[in-house]
Residue, then its C-alpha position, 0 to 999 in steps of 0.5 A: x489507529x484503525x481498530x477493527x472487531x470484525x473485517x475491515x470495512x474500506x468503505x469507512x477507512x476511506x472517509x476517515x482518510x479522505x477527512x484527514x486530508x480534507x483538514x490537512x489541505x484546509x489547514x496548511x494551505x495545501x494544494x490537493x494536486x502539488x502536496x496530496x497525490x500519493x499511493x496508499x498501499x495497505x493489509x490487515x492481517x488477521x491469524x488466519x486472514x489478510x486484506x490488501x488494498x491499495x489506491x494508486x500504484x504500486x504492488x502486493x505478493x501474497x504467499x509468493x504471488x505478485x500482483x503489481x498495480x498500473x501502469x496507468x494512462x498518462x502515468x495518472x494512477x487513480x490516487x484517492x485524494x482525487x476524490x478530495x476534487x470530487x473525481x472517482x477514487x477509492x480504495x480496491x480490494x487487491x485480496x481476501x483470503x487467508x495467507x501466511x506473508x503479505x509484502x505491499x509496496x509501493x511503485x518503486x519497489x513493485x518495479x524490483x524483484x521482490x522475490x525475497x520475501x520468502x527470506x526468514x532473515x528479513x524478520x530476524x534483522x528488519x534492515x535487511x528489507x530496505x538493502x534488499x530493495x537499495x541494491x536494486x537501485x530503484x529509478x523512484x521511491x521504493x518502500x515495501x512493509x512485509x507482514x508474516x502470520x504469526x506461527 
């Protein structure tokens, strides 16, 4: 866990993941290409702010707004473990502002209508999150987190 006092600071939160996965490569032997490329999709929210960022493909919809990330030249997205071969990779800021629902997402589920994320009821039952995205049949991974403020 990543605690904070202030904003978040993703300059900090990359080395830190950057370093864990520097020491889970070294330590079981994984090759950077094979085991470590994949999407981060993340947001802190506070009562009255959100910061969503990202390092790969994928998605976010703040307050209904979507916003989806990619697709990139030759379906490389710019995955921060890259930087683990010394190639530029960081995480980017998608939003900083104030907002009452925050959905990340990743590529699969960004390629689906997420215009669901209104839906009061997928707070009273959180399975109905993964049925929404399962009925859309994604041709690839799909997970998304949904984060509401509190009220």
């Amino acid at each position: 866990m990543l605690e904070t006092s202030g904003a978040l600071d993703l300059t900090v939160l990359e080395r830190r993941v950057l370093s864990g996965l520097r020491l889970a490569a070294l330590a079981a032997g994984l090759d950077v290409r094979e085991h470590l490329l994949f999407t981060i999709v993340g947001a802190a929210c506070s009562a009255d702010h959100a910061l969503a960022f990202a390092c790969g493909d994928g998605g976010i919809v703040i307050d209904g707004a979507l916003r989806r990330l990619g697709p990139f030249p030759g379906n490389a997205p710019p995955y921060l473990a890259y930087a683990l071969e010394g190639a530029p990779a960081a995480f980017e800021s998608l939003y900083d502002g104030p907002a009452a629902r925050v959905l990340i997402a990743t590529d699969g589920a960004a390629d689906l209508d997420l215009a669901f994320e209104s839906d009061e009821r997928l707070f009273a039952n959180p399975d109905l999150l993964r049925r929404k995205l399962k009925l859309q049949r994604p041709a690839d991974d799909a997970t998304a987190a949904l984060i509401r403020r509190a009220v």
